[in-house]
VOPAGU-2260 file (C-alpha; in pm, 1 decimal, decimal comma):
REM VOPAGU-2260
SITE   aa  ch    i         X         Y         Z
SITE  UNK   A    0   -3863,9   -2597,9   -2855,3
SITE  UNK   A    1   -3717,3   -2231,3   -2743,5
SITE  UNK   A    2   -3543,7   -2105,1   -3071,8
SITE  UNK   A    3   -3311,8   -1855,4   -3061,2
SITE  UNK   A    4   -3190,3   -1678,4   -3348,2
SITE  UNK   A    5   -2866,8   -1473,8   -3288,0
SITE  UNK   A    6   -2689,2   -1230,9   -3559,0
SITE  UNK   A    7   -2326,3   -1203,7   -3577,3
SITE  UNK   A    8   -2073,6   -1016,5   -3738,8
SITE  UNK   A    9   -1711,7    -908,1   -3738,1
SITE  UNK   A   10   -1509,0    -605,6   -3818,4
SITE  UNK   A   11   -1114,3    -550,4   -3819,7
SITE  UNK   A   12    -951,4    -248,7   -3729,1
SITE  UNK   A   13    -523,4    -159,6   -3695,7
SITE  UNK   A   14    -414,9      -1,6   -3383,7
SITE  UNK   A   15    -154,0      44,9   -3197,6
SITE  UNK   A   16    -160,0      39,1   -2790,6
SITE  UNK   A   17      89,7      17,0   -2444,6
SITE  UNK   A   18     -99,4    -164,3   -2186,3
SITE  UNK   A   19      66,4     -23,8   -1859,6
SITE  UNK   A   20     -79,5    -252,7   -1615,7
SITE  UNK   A   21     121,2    -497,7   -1711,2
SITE  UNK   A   22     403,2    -598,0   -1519,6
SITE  UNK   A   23     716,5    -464,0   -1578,8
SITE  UNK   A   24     929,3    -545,8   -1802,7
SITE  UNK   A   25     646,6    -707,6   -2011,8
SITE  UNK   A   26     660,1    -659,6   -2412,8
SITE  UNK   A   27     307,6    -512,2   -2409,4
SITE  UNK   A   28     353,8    -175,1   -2203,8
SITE  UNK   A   29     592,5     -40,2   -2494,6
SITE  UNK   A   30     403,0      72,3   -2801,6
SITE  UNK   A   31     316,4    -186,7   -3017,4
SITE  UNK   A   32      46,8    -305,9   -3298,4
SITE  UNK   A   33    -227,8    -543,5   -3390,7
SITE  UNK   A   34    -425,7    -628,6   -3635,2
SITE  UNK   A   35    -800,7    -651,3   -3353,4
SITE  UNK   A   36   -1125,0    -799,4   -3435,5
SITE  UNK   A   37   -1408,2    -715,6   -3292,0
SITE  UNK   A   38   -1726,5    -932,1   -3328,0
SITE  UNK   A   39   -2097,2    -897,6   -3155,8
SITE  UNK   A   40   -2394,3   -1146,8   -3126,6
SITE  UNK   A   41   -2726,7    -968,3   -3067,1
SITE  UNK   A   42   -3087,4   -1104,1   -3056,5
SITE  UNK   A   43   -3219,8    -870,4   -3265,3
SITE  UNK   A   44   -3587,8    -716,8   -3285,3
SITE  UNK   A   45   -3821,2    -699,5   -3559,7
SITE  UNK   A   46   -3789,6    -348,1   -3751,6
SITE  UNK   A   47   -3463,8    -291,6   -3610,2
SITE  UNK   A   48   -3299,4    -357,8   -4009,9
SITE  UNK   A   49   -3430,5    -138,8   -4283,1
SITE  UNK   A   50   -3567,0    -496,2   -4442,9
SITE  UNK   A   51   -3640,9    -846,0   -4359,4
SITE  UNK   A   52   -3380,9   -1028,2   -4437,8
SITE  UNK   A   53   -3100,9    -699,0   -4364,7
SITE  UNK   A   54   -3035,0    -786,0   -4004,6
SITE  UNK   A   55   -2651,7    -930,0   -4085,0
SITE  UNK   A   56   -2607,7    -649,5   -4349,6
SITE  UNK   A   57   -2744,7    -378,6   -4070,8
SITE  UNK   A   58   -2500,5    -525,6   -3810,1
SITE  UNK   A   59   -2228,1    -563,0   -3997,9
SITE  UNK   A   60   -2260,7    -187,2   -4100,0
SITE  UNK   A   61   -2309,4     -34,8   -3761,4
SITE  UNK   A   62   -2008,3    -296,6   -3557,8
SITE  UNK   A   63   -1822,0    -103,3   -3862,2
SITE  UNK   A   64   -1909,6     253,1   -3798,1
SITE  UNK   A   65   -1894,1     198,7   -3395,3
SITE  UNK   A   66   -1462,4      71,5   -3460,6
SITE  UNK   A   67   -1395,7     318,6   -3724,2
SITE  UNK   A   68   -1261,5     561,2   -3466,4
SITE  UNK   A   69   -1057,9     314,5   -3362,5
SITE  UNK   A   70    -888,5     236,5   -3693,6
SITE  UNK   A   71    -534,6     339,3   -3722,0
SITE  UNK   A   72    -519,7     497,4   -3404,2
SITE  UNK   A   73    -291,1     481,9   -3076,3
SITE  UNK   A   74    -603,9     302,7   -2868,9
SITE  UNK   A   75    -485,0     512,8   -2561,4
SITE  UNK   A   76    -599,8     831,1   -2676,4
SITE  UNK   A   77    -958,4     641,4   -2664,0
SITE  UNK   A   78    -913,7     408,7   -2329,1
SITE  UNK   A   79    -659,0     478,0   -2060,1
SITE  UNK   A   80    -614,5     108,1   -2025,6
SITE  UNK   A   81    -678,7     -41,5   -2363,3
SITE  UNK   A   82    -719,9    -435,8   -2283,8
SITE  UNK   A   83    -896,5    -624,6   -2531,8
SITE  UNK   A   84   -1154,1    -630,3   -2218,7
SITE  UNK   A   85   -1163,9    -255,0   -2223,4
SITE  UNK   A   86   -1188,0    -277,4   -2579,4
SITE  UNK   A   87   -1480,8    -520,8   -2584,2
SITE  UNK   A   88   -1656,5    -276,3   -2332,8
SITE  UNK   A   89   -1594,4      17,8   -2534,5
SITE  UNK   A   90   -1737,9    -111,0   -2868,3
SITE  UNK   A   91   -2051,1    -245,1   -2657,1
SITE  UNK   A   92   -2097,8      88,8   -2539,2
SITE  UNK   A   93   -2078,6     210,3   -2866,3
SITE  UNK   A   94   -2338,8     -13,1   -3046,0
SITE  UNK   A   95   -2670,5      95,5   -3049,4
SITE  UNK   A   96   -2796,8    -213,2   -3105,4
SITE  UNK   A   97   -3085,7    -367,5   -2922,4
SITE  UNK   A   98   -3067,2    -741,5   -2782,4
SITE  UNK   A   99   -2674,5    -716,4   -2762,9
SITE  UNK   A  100   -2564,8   -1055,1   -2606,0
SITE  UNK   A  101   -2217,9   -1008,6   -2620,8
SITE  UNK   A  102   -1874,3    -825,1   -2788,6
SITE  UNK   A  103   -1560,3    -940,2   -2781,3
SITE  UNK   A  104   -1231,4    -787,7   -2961,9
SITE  UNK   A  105    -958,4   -1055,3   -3047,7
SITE  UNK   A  106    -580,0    -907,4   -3081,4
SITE  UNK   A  107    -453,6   -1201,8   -3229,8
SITE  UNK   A  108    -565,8   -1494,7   -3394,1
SITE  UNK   A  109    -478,5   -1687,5   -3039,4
SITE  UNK   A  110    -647,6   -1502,0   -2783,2
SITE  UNK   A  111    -901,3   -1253,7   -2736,9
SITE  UNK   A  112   -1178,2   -1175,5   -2467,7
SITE  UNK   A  113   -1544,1   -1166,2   -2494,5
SITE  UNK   A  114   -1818,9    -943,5   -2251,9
SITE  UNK   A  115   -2197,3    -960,5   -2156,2
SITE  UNK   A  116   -2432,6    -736,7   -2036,5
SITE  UNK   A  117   -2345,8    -857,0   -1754,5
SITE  UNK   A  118   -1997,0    -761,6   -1703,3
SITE  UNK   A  119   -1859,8   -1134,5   -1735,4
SITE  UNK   A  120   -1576,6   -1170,1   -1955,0
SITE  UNK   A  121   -1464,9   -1480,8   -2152,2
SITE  UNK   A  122   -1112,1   -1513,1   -2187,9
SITE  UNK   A  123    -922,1   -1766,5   -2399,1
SITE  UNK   A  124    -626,2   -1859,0   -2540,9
SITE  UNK   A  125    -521,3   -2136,0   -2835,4
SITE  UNK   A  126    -256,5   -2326,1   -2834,4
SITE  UNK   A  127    -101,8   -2607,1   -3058,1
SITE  UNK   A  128      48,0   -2941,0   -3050,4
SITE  UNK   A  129     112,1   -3171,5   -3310,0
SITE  UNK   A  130      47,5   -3576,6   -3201,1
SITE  UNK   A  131     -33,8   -3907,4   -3355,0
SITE  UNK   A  132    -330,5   -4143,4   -3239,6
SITE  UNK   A  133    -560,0   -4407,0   -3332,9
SITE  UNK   A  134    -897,9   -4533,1   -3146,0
SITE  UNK   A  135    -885,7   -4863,6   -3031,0
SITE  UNK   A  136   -1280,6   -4933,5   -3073,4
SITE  UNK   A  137   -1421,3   -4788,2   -3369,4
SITE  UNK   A  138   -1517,6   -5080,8   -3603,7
SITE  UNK   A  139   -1317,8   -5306,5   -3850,8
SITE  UNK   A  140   -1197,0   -5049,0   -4148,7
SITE  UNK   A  141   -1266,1   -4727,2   -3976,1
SITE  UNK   A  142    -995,1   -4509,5   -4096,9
SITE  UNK   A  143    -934,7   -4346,5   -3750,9
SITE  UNK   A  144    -887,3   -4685,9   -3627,7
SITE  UNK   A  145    -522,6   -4697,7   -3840,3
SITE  UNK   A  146    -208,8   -4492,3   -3665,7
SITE  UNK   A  147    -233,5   -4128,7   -3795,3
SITE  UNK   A  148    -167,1   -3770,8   -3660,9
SITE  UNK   A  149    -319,2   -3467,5   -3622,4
SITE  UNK   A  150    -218,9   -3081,1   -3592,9
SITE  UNK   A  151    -423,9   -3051,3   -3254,4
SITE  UNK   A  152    -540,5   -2718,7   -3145,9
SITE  UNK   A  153    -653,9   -2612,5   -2807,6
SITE  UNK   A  154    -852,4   -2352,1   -2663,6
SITE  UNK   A  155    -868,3   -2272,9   -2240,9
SITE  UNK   A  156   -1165,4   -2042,4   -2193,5
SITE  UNK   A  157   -1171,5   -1872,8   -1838,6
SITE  UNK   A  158   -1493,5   -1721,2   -1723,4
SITE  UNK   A  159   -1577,3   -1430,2   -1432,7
SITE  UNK   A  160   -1716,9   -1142,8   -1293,0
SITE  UNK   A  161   -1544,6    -855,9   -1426,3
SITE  UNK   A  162   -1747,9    -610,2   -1279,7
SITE  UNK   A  163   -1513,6    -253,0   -1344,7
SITE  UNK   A  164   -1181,8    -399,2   -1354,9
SITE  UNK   A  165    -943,8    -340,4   -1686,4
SITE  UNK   A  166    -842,8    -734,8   -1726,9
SITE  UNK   A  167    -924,5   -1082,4   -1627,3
SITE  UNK   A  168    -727,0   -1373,9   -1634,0
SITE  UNK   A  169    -409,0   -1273,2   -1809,7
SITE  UNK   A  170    -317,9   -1430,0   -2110,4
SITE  UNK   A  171      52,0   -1522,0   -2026,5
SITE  UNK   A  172    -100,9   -1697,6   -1703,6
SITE  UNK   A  173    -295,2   -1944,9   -1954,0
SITE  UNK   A  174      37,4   -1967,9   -2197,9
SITE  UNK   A  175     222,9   -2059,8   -1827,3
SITE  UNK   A  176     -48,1   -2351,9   -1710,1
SITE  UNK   A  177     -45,5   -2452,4   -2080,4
SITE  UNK   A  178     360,0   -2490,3   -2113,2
SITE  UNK   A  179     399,9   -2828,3   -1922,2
SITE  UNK   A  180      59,0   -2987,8   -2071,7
SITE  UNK   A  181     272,1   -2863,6   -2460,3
SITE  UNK   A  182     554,7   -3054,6   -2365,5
SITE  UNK   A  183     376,7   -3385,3   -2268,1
SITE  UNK   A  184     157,0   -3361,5   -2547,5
SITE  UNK   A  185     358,4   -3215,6   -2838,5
SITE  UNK   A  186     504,9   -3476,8   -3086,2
SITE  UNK   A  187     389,4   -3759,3   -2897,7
SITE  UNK   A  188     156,2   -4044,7   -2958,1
SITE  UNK   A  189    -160,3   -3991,3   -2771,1
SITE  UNK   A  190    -219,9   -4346,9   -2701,6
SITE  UNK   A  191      66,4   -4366,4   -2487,2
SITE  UNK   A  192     -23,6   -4175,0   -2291,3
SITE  UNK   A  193    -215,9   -4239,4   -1892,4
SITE  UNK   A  194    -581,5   -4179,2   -1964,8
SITE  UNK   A  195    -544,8   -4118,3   -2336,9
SITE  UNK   A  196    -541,1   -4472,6   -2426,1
SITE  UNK   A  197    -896,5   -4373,4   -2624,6
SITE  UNK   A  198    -795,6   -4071,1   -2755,2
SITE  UNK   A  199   -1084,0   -3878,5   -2918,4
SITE  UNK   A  200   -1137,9   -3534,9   -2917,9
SITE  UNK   A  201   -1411,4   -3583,5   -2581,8
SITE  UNK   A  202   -1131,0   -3787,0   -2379,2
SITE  UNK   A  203    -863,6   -3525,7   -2466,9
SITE  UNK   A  204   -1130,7   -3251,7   -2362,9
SITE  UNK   A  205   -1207,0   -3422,7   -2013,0
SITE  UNK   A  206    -850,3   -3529,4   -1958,6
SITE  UNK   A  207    -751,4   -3148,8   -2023,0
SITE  UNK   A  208   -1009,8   -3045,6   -1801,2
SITE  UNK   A  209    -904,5   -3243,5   -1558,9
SITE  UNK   A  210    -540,1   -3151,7   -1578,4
SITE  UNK   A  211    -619,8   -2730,8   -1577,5
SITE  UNK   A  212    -940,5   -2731,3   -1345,7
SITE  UNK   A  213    -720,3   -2766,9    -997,0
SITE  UNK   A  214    -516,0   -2517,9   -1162,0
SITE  UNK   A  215    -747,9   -2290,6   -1271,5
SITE  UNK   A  216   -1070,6   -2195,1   -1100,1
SITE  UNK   A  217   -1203,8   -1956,7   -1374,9
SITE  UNK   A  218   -1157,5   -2283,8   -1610,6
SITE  UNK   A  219   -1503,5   -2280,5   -1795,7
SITE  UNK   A  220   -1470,9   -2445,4   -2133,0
SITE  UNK   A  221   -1153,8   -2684,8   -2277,0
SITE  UNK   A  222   -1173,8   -2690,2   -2738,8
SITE  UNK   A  223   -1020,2   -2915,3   -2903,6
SITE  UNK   A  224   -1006,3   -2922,1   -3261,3
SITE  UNK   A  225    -883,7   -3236,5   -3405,0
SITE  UNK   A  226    -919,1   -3114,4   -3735,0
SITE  UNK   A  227    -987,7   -2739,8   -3922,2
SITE  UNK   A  228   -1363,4   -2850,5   -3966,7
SITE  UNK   A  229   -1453,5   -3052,3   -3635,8
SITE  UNK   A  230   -1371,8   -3046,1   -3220,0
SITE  UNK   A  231   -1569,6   -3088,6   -2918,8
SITE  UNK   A  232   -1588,0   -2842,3   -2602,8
SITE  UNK   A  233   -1638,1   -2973,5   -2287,5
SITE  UNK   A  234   -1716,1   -2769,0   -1976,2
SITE  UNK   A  235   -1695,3   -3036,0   -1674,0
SITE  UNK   A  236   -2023,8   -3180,6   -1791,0
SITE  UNK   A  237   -2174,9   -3151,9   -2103,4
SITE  UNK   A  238   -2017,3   -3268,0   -2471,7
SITE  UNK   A  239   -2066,1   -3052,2   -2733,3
SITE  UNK   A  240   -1902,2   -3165,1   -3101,7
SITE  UNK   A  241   -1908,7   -2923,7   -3429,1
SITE  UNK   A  242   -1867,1   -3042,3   -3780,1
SITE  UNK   A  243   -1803,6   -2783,2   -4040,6
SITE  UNK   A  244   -1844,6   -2769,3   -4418,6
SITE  UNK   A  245   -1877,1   -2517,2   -4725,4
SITE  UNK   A  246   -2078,5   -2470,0   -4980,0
SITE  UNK   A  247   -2146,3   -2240,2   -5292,7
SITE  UNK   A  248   -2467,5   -2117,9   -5317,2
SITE  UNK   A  249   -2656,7   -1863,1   -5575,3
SITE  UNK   A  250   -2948,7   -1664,3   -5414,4
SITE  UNK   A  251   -3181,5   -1329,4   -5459,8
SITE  UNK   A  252   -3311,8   -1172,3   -5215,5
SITE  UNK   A  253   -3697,7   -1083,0   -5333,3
SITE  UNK   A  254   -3764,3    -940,0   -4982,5
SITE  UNK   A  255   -3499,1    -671,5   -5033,1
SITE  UNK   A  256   -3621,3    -282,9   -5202,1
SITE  UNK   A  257   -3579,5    -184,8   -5485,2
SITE  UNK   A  258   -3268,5     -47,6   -5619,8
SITE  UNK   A  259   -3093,7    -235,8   -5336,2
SITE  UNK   A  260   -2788,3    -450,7   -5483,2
SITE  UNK   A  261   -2867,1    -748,9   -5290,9
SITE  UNK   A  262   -3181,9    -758,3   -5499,9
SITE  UNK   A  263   -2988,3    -886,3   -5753,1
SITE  UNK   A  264   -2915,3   -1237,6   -5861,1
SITE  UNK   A  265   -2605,5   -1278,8   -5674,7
SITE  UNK   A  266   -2407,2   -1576,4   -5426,1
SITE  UNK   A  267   -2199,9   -1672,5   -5111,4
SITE  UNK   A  268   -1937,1   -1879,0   -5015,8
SITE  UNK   A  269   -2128,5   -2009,0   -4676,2
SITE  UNK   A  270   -2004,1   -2132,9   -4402,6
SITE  UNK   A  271   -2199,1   -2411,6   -4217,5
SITE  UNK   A  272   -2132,7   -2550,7   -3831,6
SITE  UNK   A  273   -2337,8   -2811,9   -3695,0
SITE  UNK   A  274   -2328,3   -2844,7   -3413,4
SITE  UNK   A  275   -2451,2   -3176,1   -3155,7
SITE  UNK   A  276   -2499,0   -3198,5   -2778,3
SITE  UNK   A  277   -2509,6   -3579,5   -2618,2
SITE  UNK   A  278   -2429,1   -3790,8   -2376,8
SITE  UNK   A  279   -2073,0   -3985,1   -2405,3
SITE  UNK   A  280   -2049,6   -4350,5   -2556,2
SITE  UNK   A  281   -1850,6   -4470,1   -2271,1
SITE  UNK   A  282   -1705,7   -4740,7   -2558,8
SITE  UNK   A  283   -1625,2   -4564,4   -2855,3
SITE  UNK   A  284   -1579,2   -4244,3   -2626,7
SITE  UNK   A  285   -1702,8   -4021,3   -2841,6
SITE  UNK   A  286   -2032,7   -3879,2   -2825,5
SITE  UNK   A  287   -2136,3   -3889,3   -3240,4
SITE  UNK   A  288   -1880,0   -3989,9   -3509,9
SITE  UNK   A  289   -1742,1   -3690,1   -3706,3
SITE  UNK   A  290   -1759,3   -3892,9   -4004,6
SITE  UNK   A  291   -2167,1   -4006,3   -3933,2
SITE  UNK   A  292   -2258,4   -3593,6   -3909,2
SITE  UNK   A  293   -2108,4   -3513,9   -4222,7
SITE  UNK   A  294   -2304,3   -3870,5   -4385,9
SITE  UNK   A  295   -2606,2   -3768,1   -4286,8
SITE  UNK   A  296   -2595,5   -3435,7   -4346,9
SITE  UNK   A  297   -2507,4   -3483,9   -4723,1
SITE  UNK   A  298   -2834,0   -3473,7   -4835,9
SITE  UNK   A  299   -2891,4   -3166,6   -4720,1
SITE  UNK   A  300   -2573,9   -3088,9   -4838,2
SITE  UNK   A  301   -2613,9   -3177,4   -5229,7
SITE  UNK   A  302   -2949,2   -2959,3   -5200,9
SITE  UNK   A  303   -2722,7   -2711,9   -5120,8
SITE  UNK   A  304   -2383,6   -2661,7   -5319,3
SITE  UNK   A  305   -2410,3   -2535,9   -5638,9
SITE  UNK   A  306   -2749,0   -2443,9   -5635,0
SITE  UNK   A  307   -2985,7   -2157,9   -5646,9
SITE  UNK   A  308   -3157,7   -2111,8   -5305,5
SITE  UNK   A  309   -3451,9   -1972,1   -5414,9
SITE  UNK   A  310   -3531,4   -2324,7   -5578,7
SITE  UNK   A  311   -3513,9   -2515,4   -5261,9
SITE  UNK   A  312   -3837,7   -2695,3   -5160,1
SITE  UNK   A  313   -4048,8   -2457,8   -4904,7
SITE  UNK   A  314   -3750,5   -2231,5   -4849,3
SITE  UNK   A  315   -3962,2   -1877,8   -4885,8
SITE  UNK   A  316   -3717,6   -1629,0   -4834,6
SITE  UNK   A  317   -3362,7   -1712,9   -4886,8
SITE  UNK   A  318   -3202,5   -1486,4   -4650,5
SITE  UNK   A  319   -2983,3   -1660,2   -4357,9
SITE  UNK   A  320   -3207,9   -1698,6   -4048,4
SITE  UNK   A  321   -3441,1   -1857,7   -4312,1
SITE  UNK   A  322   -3207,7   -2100,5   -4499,1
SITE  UNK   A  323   -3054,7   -2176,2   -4129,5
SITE  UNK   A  324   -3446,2   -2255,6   -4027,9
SITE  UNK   A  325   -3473,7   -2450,8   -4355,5
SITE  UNK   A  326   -3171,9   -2685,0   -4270,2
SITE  UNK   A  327   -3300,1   -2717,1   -3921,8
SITE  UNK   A  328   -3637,8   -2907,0   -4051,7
SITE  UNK   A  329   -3450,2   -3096,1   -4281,7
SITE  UNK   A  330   -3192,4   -3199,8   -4057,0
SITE  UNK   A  331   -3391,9   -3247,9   -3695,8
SITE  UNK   A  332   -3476,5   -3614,5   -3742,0
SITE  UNK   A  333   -3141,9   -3790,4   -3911,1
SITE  UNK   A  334   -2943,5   -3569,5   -3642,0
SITE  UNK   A  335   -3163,1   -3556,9   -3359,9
SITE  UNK   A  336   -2848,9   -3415,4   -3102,2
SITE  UNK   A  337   -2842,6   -3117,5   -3303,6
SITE  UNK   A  338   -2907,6   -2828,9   -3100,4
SITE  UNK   A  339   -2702,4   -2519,3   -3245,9
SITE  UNK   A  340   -2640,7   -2468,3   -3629,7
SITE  UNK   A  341   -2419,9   -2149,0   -3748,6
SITE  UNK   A  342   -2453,0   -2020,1   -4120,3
SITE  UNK   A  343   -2170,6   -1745,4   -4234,9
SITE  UNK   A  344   -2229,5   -1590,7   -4588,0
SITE  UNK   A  345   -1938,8   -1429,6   -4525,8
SITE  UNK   A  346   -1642,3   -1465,4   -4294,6
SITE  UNK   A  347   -1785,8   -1400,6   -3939,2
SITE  UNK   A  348   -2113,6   -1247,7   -4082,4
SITE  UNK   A  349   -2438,2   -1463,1   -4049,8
SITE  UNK   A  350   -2676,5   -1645,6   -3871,3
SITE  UNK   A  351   -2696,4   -1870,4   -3512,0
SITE  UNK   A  352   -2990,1   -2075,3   -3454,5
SITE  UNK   A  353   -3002,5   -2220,3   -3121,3
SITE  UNK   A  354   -3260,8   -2459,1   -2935,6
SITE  UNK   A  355   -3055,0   -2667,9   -2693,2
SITE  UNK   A  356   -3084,5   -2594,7   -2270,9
SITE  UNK   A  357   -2686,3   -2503,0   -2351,1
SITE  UNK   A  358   -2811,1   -2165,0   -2462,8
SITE  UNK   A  359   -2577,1   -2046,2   -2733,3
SITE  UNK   A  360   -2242,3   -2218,2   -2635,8
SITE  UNK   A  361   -1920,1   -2037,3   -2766,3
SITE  UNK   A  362   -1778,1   -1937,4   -3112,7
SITE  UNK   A  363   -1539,9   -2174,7   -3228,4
């Protein structure tokens, strides 16, 4: 088994910005403001955080000091051409911060763009439509078997080669392939609709992937979340479902020095996504019930909430990467498609342990 552990963090920062390549005409070349977020995963090395157990602390601190320039500032002093692509690269460059996978700056809750090492940016957009379903074939008393609705959301991820250019697929070019897909979806029931007759979150997925892929070559990854805590991506292939939950947790940190705060008796509000790569049921057409992954995770889950984490059988040290690890061997044999499991202690701070031959499949 190849783990992976990945570190994450976030950090916001107001700016304002004209982005000139635009078109003419287009709202974004006159001077206007966001509220960005910019976010890196990195692999990182022993030693690199002053303790064992620092390494989201450390990142979180230095993605903070690399945007702080950028804080209340008109972004074109700093970037002639300040896309959230430009953006991404600029904070990259910025980080010294070994085993840097990627960084991507967000300039709205709906869109944002993420870059590698490589120079390949992810772009994506989100977009929402509100729908009733039901599934035909789940058994006798499930309750998504009754007529119900959901606030779908839905996220198109393109993928390329950057290499030096400012921007990749625009964002009003996904908002334009999205606009007649909104209006056959949007306040509809799914059922009624060619192909949807099963409509799960992996059918929707396919049968959006199917609808934007002839449209859209740099297509790499449809989201759907059918609910706040739970969605599948699909990328022409594979099925990959996330369940989320939170708990409240007490800890101490007996790793940390001396004199260091986090020493102390303290606690998070964490953030937990599971998530579960497998083939699809062609029956129920789903690949694992949403419903079974939070069941058989509640074990787990009362061991959990409302405890101290230092009490936990065989835990050792209680920082993320090892509670993460901890939940992995406890979880490995009741969830066996687990392959990815994401631990927050704070919002967009934490921990991604990864083991599946997806690598580390995108942030939700």
């Amino acid at each position: 088994m190849n783990e992976r552990y990945y570190y994450v963090a976030t950090a916001q920062f107001e700016a304002a910005r004209r982005v000139e390549i635009l078109p003419v005409g287009h709202p974004s070349r006159r001077l206007h403001g966001h509220s960005f977020l910019a976010r890196t995963r990195a692999e990182i090395t022993d030693g690199w955080a002053p303790f064992s157990g620092g390494e989201v602390m450390a990142l979180k601190s230095a993605l903070d000091s690399c945007v702080l320039p950028l804080d209340y500032s008109d972004l074109n002093a700093q970037l002639s051409t300040p896309t959230d692509e430009n953006l991404a690269r600029w904070v990259r460059n910025g980080l010294a911060i070994p085993g840097i996978h990627s960084v991507g700056v967000q300039s709205t809750q709906h869109q944002g763009a993420d870059l590698d090492s490589n120079e390949h940016v992810h772009v994506w957009r989100r977009f929402r439509f509100e729908a009733a379903h039901q599934l035909p074939n789940v058994p006798s008393g499930h309750k998504c078997g009754r007529m119900h609705g959901h606030g779908f959301e839905v996220i198109l991820h393109a993928n390329q080669d950057l290499g030096q250019r400012d921007m990749g697929v625009d964002f009003d070019y996904l908002g334009e392939i999205w606009a007649p897909i909104q209006n056959e979806l949007n306040y509809t029931c799914l059922n009624d609709i060619p192909g949807l007759q099963n409509p799960t979150s992996e059918i929707l997925s396919s049968w959006l992937w199917n609808k934007v892929k002839p449209i859209l070559a740099e297509l790499s990854w449809v989201t759907v979340y059918e609910t706040d805590t739970a969605g599948c991506h699909y990328d022409g292939q594979h099925y990959r479902i996330w369940k989320e939950q939170k708990f409240e947790s007490a800890l101490q940190l007996v790793c940390v020095p001396e004199g260091n705060p986090r020493r102390r008796l303290h606690g998070h509000s964490y953030l937990i996504r599971l998530h579960l790569t497998s083939p699809l049921d062609e029956v129920m057409g789903w690949t694992v019930d949403y419903g079974d992954v939070k069941e058989l995770f509640k074990p787990v889950y009362r061991l959990l909430d409302h405890h101290l984490l230092n009490e936990l059988p065989d835990i050792g040290n209680t920082d993320s990467a090892s509670v993460v690890k901890w939940i992995r061997n406890h979880m490995k044999d009741q969830l066996p498609q687990l392959d990815r499991i994401d631990l927050y202690e704070t919002p967009g701070c934490g921990v991604q342990l990864c083991w599946g031959e997806q690598g580390p499949a995108l942030p939700c």
